[in-house]
N, C-alpha and C positions, 0 to 999 in steps of 0.2 A: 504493500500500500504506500503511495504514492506520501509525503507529510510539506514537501516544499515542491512547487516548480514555478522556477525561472523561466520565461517564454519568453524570447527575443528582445529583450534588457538592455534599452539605450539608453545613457546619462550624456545629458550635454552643460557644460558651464561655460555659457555665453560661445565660443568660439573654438572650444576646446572639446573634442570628444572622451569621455571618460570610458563610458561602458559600451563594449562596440559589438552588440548584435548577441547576448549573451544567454545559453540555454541550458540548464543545469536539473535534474530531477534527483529530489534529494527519499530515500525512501525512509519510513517513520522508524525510529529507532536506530537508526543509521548515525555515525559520526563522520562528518565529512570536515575537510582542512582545506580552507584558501592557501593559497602559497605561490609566494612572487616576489621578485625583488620588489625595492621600494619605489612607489609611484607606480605599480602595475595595473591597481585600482579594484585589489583584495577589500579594503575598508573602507573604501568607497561603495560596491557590490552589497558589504556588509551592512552598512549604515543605511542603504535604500532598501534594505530587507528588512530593517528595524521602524522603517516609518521616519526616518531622523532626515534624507537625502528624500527626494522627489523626483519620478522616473519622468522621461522624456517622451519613452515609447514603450511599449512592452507589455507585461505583463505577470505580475505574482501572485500564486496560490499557495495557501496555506490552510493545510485539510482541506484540499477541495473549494477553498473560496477564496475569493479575486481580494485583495487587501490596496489594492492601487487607490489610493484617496483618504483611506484609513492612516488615521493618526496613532502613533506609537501605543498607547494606551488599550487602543479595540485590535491591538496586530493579535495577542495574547505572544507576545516574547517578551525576553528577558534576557538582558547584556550585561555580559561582564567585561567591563573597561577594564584598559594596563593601567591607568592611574589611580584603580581602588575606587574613588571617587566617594569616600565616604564621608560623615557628616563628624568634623571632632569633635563637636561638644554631644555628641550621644553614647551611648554604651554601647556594645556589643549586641545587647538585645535589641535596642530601639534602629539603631541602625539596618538590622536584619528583615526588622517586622514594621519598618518605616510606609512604605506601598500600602500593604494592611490596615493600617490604623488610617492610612490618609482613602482607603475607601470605606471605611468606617464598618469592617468586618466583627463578626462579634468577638468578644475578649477572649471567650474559650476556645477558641476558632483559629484566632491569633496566636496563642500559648501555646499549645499544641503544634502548628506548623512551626511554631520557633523550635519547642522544644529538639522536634524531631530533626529539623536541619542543624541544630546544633552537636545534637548524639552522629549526626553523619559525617559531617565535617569535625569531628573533634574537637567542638569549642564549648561544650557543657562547663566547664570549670572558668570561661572567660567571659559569660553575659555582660556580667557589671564593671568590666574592663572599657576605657577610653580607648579610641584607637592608638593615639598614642604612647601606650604601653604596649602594644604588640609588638610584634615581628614583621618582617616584610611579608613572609607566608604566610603568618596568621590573618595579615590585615587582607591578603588577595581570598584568604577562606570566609573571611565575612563577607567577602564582597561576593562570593559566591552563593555565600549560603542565602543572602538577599533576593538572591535568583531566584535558591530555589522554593522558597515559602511562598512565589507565586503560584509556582505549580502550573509553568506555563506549556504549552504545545511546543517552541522550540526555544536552546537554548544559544545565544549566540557570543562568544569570546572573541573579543577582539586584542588579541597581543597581549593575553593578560600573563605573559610571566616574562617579558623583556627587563621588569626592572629588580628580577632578581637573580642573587648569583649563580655560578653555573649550578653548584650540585645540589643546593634548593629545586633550581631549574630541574632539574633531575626529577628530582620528589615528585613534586608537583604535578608535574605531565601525567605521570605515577598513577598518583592522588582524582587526577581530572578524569581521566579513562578509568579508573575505577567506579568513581560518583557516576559516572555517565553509563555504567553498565549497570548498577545499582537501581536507579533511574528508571531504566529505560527510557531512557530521553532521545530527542533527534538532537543534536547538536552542531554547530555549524561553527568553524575555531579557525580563525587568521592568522598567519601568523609567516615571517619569512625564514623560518629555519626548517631547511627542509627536512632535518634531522626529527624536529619535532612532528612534524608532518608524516614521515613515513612512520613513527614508533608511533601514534596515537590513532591515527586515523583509518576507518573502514575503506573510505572514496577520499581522491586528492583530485582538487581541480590545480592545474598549474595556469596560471595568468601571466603577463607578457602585454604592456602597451595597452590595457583596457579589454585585452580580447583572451579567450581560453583556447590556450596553446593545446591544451590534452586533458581528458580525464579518465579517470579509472581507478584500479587498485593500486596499491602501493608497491606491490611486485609487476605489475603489469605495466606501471609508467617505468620501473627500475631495467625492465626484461626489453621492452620493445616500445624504447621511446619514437617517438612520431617525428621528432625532428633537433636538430642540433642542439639548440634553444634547454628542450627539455633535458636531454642526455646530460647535456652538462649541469645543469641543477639537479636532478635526484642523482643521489651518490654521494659519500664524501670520506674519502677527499672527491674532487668533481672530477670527470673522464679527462683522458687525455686526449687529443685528436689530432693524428697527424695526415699531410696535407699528399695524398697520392693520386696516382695515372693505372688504371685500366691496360695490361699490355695488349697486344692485338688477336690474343686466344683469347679476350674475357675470364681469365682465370688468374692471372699476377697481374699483381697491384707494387708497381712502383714507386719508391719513396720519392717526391718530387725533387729534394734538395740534394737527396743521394740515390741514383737510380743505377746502384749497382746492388741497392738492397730492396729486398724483392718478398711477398709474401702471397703466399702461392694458396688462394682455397678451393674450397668443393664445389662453389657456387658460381655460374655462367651471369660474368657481368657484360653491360655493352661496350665494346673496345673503343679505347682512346678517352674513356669517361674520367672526367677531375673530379673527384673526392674526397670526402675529410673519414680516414678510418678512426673509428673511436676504439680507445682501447679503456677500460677499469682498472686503477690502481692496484685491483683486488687478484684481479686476472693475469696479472704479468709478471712471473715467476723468473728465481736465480737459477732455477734447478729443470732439465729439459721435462718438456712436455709432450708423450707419447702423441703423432702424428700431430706433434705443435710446430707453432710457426717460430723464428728465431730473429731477433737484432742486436745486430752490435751498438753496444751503448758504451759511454763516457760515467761516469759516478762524480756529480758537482757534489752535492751533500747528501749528510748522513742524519736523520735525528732518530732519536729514541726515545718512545715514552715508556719502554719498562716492557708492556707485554706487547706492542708494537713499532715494528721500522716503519720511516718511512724516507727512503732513496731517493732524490731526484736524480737524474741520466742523462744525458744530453745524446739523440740521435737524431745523428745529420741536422743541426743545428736545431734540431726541436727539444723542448723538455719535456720529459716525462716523468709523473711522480710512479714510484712502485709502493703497495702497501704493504709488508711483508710483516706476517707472525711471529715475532720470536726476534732472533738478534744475528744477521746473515752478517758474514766475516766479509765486508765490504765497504773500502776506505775508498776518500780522496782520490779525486785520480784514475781510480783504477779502471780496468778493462772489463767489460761484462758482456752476456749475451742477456737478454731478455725473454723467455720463451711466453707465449701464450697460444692456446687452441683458439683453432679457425670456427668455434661458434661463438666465440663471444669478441669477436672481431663485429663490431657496428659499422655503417657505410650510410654517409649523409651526400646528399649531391652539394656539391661545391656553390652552387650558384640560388637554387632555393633552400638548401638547407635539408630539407624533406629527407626521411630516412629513404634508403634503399633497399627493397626486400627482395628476396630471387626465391 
């Protein structure tokens, strides 16, 4: 069952196209992730789903009914902003149960949805707390639990853990896809880390310039990205892509800056075709790869964080990062081959960008 749809979603500001022709179906209990660099027009998207932006063109349902016109209030959502956005001179509780009282619900009514968003989020022992005696995380948990004593149809996050540190960060994502299965809630969560994006989210829409570059799962934009764009944002560290030639079997793909290095696969491409090969950090091993491909590399640096390497290489003037497990005996300097298997070799056309599938 269908809980949100996007039907051809135009923003315009004055001169400026924001949201360019945008179609998204969100299914109910599903957690879906914006994800885009910044200015792609993820929270811009987001804030005309909330009633707070006004659409240009288009169209949005929620449950099956058209909300275009409907002010934030009759949308039945509920946002959670990165800046908390809470009230300092109230408590823990009033802050929570603030919406509530200001629709003049009954006090039992009230109690009770606090109580219980409190036992959920883990803030029973912090009611009568000012915000400013929390935590960063505890004050983003008020802000949530605000949310949810509405008890709304959908829940929408916009960048709500950019202002805190990374392994809070950590928690937290944690903490959200839990509530959210808890819930069963539809959830709709922005955010430009694509890290957070794949680890949390059912569906990932990727955004690019106001328009949706790809959507799907979170293994399915990683597997068979649609176009350059994409490849290099899901992933991280991001792919590498180096810039090759088609030889005239359609089967070797020549390094354009060094074409006496050659990578030979299963698949009949069109001869003479200029191509960006994308190769995975993940994929590009020290160690040969049975009916793998092979490059001679350069080794620029080394880092290490303990339970992973990661190499950068230089071939034929390109860099490539390797991500490698463990801690490979490989300095400065030195001489390397790179191996990786011919299916996880990607192929974008040079000129649209667009993946190449055979």
């Amino acid at each position: 069952m269908l809980q949100i749809e996007i039907d051809s979603l135009n923003k315009h500001y004055a001169g400026f196209h924001a949201l360019k022709n945008i179609n998204i179906a969100i299914e109910k209990g599903s957690f879906v992730a914006l994800v885009g660099p910044s200015g792609c027009g993820k929270s811009t998207l987001l804030r005309t789903l909330a009633g707070l932006e006004k659409t240009s063109s288009g169209d949005i349902r929620i449950a099956g009914t058209s909300v275009i016109g409907k002010p934030p209030r009759e949308r039945d959502v509920a946002m959670v902003f990165q800046s908390y956005a809470l009230y300092p001179h109230m408590d823990v509780e009033h802050n929570m149960n603030y919406s509530m009282r200001l629709k003049r619900r009954p006090k039992p009514e009230i109690a009770e949805r606090t109580r219980v968003a409190a036992e959920t989020l883990g803030l029973g022992g912090l009611l009568d707390r000012l915000p400013k005696a929390l935590s960063g995380g505890q004050r983003q948990r008020v802000a949530m639990g605000r949310a949810i004593v509405r008890n709304p149809k959908v829940f929408l996050f916009d960048e709500p853990l950019s202002n805190l540190d990374a392994a809070l960060r950590v928690h937290m994502r944690s903490e959200i896809r839990k509530l959210h299965e808890r819930l069963g809630a539809t959830s709709v969560y922005v955010t430009h880390d694509q890290v957070e994006a794949m680890t949390m989210a059912d569906h990932i829409v990727v955004m690019r310039l106001g328009v949706v570059e790809q959507q799907g799962s979170p293994l399915d934009l990683y597997d068979k990205p649609a176009n350059k764009f994409v490849a290099g944002f899901i992933g991280s560290p991001a792919m590498n892509f180096i810039p090759v030639v088609t030889g005239p079997d359609g089967h070797t793909l020549a390094i354009e800056q060094d074409q006496a290095q050659h990578l030979i696969l299963d698949r009949k491409l069109v001869p003479r075709s200029r191509l960006w090969a994308g190769l995975r950090p993940e994929h590009l091993s020290f160690t040969e790869v049975k009916d793998g491909l092979a490059l001679d590399a350069v080794v620029e640096s080394v880092e290490s964080t303990g339970s992973m390497t990661f190499v950068t290489a230089a071939v034929a003037s390109q860099q490539l990062v390797v991500a490698h497990s463990g801690r490979p005996e490989v300095e400065k300097g030195a001489a390397i081959r790179l191996h990786i298997s011919p299916e996880n070799v990607h192929l974008f056309d040079r000129e649209t960008e667009l993946a190449v599938f055979t």
